[in-house]
N, C-alpha and C positions, 0 to 999 in steps of 0.2 A: 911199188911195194909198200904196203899198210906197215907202217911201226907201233907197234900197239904197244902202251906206257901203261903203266898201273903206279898211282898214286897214292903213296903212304900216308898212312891217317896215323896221328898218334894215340898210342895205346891208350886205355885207361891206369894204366899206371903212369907215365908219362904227363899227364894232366893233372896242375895242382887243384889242390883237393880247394873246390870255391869256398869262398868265406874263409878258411882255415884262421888264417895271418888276421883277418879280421875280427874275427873272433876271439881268439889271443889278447888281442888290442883291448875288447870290452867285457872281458868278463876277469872275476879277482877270484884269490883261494877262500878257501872259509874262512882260516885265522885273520885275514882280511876284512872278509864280513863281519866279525864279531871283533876285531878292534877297534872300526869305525864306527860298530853301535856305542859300543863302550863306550868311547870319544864324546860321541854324539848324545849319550846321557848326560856325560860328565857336564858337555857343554851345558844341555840344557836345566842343567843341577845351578850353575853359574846363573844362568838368566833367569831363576825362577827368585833366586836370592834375590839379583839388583835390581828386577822390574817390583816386585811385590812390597820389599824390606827396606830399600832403599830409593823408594821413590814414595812422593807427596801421594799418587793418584792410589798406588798400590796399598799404602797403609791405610788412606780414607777408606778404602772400601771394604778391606780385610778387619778394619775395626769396627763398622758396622756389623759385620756379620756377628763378631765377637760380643756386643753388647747385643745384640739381640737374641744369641744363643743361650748369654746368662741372665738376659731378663726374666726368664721362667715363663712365659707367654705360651710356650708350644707342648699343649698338652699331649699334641700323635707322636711325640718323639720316644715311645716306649720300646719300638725298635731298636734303640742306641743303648737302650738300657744295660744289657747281658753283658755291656762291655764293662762296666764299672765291677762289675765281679768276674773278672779275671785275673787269677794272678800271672803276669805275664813271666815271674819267674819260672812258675813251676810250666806253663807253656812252651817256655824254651826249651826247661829240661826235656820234657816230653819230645820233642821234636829230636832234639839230638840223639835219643832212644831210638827212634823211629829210624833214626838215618843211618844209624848205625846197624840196627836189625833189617833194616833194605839193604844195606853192603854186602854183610854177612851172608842173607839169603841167597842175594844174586853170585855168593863167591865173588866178590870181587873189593877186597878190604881195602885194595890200592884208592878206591875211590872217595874214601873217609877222609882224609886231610883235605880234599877240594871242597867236597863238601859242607865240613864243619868248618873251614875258614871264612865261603861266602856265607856261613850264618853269622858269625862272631863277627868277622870284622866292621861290616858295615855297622852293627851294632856299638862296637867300641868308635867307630868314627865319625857315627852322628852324634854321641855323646858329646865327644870331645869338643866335637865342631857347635855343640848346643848352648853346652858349658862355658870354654874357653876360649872362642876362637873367633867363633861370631856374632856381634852385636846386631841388635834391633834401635838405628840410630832416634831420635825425636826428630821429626821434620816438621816445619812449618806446616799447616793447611793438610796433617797429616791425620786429624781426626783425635777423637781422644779412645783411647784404648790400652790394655795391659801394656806395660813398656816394655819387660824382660822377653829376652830372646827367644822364641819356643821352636828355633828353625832346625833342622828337622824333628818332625815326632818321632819321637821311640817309639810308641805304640807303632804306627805304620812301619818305622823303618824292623821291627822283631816279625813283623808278618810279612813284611816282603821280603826279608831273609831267610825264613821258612818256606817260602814257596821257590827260590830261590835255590835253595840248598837242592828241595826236593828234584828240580834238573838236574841234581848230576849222580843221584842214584836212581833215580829210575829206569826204568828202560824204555828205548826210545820207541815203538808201538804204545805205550800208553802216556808217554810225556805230552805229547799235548793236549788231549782231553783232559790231566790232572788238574796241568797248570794252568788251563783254561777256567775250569771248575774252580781252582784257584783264587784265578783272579776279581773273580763273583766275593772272594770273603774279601778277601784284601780291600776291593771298595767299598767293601762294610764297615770297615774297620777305618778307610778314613773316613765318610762320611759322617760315623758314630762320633769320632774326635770331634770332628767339627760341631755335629748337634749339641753334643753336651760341653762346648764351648772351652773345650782342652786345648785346638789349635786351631789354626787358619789353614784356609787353603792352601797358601802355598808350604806350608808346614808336612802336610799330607806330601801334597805332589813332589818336594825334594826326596823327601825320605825315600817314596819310591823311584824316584831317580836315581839314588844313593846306591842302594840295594841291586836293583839292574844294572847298576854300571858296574860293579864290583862283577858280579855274574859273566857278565861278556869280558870283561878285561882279563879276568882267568879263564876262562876258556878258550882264548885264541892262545892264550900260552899253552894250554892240555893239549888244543887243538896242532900247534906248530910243531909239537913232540911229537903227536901220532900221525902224521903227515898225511895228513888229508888229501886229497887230489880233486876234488870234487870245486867246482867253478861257478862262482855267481858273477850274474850278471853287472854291470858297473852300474848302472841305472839303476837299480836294487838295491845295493850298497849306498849310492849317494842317496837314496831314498830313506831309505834306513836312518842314516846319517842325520839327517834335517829333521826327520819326523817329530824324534820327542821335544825339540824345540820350537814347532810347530805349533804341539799340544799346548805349552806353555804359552805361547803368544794365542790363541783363540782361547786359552783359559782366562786369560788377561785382561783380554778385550770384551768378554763376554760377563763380567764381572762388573768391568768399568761401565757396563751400558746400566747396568740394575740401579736407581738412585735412593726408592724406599729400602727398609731396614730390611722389609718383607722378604722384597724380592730379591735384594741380595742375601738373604740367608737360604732361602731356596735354590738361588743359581748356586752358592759354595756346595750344597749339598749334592747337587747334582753333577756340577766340573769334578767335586773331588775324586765321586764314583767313576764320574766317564773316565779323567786322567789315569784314573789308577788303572783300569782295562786298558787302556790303550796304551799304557808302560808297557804293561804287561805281554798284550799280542805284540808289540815292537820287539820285545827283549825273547818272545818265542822263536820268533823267526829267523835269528840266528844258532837259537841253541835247539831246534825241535830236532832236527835230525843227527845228532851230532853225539861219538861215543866217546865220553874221555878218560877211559884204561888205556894208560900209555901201551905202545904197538911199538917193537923193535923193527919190523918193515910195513910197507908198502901196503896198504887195503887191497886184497886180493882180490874183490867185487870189484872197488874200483878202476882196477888194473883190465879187469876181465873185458870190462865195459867199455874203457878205452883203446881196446885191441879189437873189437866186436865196430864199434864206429871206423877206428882206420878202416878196416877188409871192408865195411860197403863203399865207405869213400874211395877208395882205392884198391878194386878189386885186382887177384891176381892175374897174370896171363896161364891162358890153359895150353 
């Protein structure tokens, strides 16, 4: 007599969902992502100081550029011109105007104190830092050039805090094309310092350091309050991470290669521009998608999306 057996297969609910636990493993929240940028500017705010300001290689070649900016030599510098007739005060004001009638418009006024903090502050703490805090030492074999400290620019660091601010009232559909569009003046704006021999490169490149880190560091606090769910990759984050110190070390090197007066006032013109965009798409790509009107619960899309991924992964029994 035939025993005929039937052999249980486990269900699809039964079967952990692949990758799950692994995934979990490599990927971080947002506040995550945009603390570790933050970090990762601050860092590279650090290296741009000790490679450039305090080292023999760094000031030789930022003092060339310097003395050749004020030799008057360079008659196609008429592009940099527009900038000597700015008054950067009433520029501020205006922006603060702006930030505030962008609140107002979008109803949403809670977003003014974030706003108008990453304008001000970085602004009061390149000052300080310009002023009081940190020196431009004399180093041997260090070239001759201005002595006094010019670390970071005001000019740069009031325009990257205006483009800055402008992240956190916009709305997120038109935040990256803005700040993208943005970041086209913003390296106008250092380059122009540099032309007209206001600052050195890494004068420019801090500032924008400055500016962008201040941006991502409040934001992942905006960010932790309105509890984001939304997951990046680990390898993104650490990429993030490295990147604007990155900038700075091939701005470094690529400076230190130029040995005419020439060529190194060309390459500062050119690093200061590329630096300052590629701040900028750095410090996008944590804050493009991102709303920061504080939220009493949970992002309901994100929730939605998350319940929509379990039931494929783990569809019911019928």
């Amino acid at each position: 007599m035939a025993v005929l057996t039937h052999e249980t297969k486990p269900t699809p609910a039964h079967r952990p969902a692949p990758g799950r636990h692994a995934e979990a493993r490599l990927t971080l929240s947002r506040a995550v992502f945009q603390l570790a940028t933050g970090l990762g500017l601050a860092a590279a705010f650090v290296v741009t100081y000790v490679l450039f300001v305090h080292t023999s290689a760094g000031q030789l070649a930022e003092n060339g550029v310097v003395r050749s900016a004020q030799s008057g030599r360079w008659s196609t510098m008429d592009w940099a011109g527009p900038l000597r007739e700015q008054d950067m005060v009433l520029v501020l004001g205006a922006a603060a105007i702006v930030l505030v009638g962008l609140a107002l418009l979008r109803r949403k006024p809670g977003l003014l104190v974030p706003a108008l903090s990453v304008l001000v502050l970085p602004l009061v703490t390149a000052q300080l830092l310009k002023l009081y805090l940190l020196e431009r030492p004399e180093l041997p074999d260090g070239g001759y050039g201005p002595g006094h400290n010019s670390f970071p620019s005001g000019h740069v660091s009031a325009a990257m805090a205006i483009l800055m601010a402008l992240t956190f009232v916009l709305p997120q559909r038109f935040r990256p094309a803005i700040i993208g569009t943005g970041g086209i003046a913003v390296a106008w704006v250092a380059s122009s310092t540099i032309a007209l021999g206001w600052h050195r490169l890494s004068d420019t490149a801090g500032a924008c350091l400055l500016g962008a880190s201040f941006a991502c560091l409040l934001a992942a606090w905006l960010t932790t309050r309105r509890r984001d769910l939304r997951r990046t990759p680990a390898v993104l984050v650490a990429l993030a991470t490295v990147a604007p110190t990155g900038i700075v070390l091939i701005g470094f090197a690529v400076l230190n290669t130029a040995t005419a007066g020439a060529a190194q006032f060309v390459a500062a013109l050119v690093l200061g521009a590329l630096s300052a965009v590629g701040i900028v798409l750095v410090t996008l790509w944590p804050l493009r998608g991102s709303a920061f009107e504080r939220r009493t619960g949970v992002e309901t899309r994100v929730v939605d999306d998350l319940l929509e991924t379990r039931l494929v992964q783990r569809p019911e029994r019928i």
